[in-house]
C-alpha positions as CSV (number, residue, x, y, z in Angstrom):
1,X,-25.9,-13.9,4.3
2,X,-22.4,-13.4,3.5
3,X,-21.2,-11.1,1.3
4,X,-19.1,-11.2,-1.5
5,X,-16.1,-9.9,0.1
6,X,-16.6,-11.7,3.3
7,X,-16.5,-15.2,0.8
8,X,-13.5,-14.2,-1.5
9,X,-11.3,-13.8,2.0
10,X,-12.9,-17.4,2.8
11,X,-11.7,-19.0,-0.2
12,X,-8.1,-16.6,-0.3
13,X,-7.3,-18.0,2.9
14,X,-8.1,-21.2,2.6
15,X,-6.0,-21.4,-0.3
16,X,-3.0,-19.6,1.2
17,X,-3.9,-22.3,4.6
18,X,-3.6,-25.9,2.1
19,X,-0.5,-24.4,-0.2
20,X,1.4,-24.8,3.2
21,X,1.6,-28.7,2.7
22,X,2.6,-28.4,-0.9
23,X,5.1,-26.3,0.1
24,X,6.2,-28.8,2.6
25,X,6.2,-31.7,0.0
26,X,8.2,-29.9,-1.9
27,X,11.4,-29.0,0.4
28,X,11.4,-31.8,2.8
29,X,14.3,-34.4,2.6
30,X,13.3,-37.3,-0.1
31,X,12.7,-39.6,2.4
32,X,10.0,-38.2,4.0
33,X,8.0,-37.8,0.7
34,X,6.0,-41.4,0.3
35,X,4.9,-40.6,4.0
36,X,2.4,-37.6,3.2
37,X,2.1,-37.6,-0.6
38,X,-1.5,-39.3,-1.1
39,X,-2.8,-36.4,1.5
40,X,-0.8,-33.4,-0.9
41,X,-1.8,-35.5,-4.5
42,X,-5.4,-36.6,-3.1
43,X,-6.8,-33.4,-0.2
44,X,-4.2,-30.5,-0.7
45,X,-3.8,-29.7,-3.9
46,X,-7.9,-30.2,-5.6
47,X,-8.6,-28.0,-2.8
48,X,-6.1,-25.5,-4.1
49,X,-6.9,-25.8,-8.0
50,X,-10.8,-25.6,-7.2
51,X,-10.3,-22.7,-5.2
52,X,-7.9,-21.2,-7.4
53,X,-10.6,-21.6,-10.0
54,X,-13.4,-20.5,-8.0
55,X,-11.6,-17.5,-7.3
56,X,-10.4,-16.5,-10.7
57,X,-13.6,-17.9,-13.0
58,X,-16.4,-18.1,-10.0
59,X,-18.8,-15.2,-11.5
60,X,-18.9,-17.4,-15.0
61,X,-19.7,-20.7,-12.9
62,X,-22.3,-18.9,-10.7
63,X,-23.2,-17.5,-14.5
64,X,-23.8,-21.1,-15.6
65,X,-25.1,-22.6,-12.7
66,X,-27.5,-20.0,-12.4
67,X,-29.0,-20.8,-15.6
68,X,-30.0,-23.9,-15.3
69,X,-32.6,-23.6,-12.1
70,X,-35.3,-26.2,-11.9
């Protein structure tokens, strides 16, 4: 079982892990942009907003979710 601590480091360092190619997107040269922009618009940056989200309203979802058990 993991704890509650043990999966808010999870999810803080996997978001800190995928901001590194938005960060990348953002200050390469122009030209290299069209080559990894589906991967930052489409894998990168969902990750990051649903983690973000997880991390900052996750005890409401969990709230919701729990809810509504079969």
């Amino acid at each position: 079982m993991i704890t509650k601590f043990n999966r808010r480091l999870v999810f803080r360092w996997m978001h800190l892990i995928f901001s590194i190619p938005i960060l990348g997107y953002i200050y390469s040269p122009f030209e290299a942009i069209p080559d990894y922009a589906p991967l930052v618009r489409f894998v990168f940056l969902p990750i990051l907003a649903l983690s973000g989200l997880w991390m900052w309203k996750g005890h409401a979802a969990k709230r919701l979710f729990a809810g509504r058990s079969a």
